[in-house]
C-alpha positions, 0 to 999 in steps of 0.5 A: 166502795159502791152502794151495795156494799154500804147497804150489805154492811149497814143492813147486816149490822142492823140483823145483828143488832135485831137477832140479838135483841129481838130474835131466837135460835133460827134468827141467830144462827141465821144471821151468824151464817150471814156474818161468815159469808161476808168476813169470810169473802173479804179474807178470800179476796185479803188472801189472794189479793184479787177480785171475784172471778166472772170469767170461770167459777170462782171456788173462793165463792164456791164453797162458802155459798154451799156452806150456806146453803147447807146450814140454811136448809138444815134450819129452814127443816128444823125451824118453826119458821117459814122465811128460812125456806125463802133464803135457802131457796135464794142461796140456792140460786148463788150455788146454782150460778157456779154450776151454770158458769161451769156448763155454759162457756158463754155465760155473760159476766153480768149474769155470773155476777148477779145470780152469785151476789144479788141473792145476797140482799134478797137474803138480807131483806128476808132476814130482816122480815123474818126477825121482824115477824118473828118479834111480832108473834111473840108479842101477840101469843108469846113464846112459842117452839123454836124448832118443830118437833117430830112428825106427828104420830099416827092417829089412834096412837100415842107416842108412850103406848108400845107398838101392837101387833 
């Protein structure tokens, strides 16, 4: 049990403990995909009994890394939030690792490793800055939209007037 993984757990427990106190939707949701990448992870690893892979993609890692990355921009589009477009883009890095292990034979283990797991913490750090941003807003102009609404309407329109022409 090395130090990044007391860090992961210590700091995910503490989101959790931060979206349910301090958070909303984006927050929650959010940190759930969190929590289900990192059980999930261990049930892989209980289930086959083994490591990650460094040497070829690992599909045990593969797969829940696209999940994430998918419900991370599906909030980052829908949120009226900015952080969830940094931790996309930092998923997005682990999911681009398998790709590149996949088309460069000769990738070295370490890179493999650290662009799958070191985004990881980099989300959880902006998890944390998130949660605390968002806490910070509500104290000083109180609630506000979770989710962004639809594109603005045209100018000279109004959304209950029937199209012209």
């Amino acid at each position: 049990m090395g130090w990044m993984w007391i860090f992961s757990t210590v700091t995910t427990l503490l989101l959790v403990a931060a979206a349910l106190r301090w958070g909303a939707g984006p927050e929650r949701i959010c940190v759930a995909v969190i929590i289900a990448t990192n059980v999930g992870d261990h049930i892989y690893h209980f289930v086959v009994a083994r490591d990650a892979i460094y040497t070829s993609v690992d599909i045990g890692h593969l797969v829940p890394d696209l999940f994430a990355a998918a419900i991370f921009t599906g909030v980052a589009l829908r949120a009226n939030r900015v952080y969830p477009l940094w931790i996309s883009a930092f998923q997005f890095v682990s999911v681009i690792s398998h790709f590149v292990r996949e088309v460069d034979g000769h990738m070295g283990i370490l890179a493999y490793a650290m662009m799958n797991y070191m985004p990881a913490n980099f989300i959880l750090l902006i998890m944390a800055g998130g949660i605390w941003a968002h806490a910070r807003r509500e104290r000083r102009y109180g609630p506000y939209r979770q989710w962004r609404t639809s594109s603005n309407p045209l100018p000279g329109t109004s959304p209950k007037s029937p199209p012209t022409g």
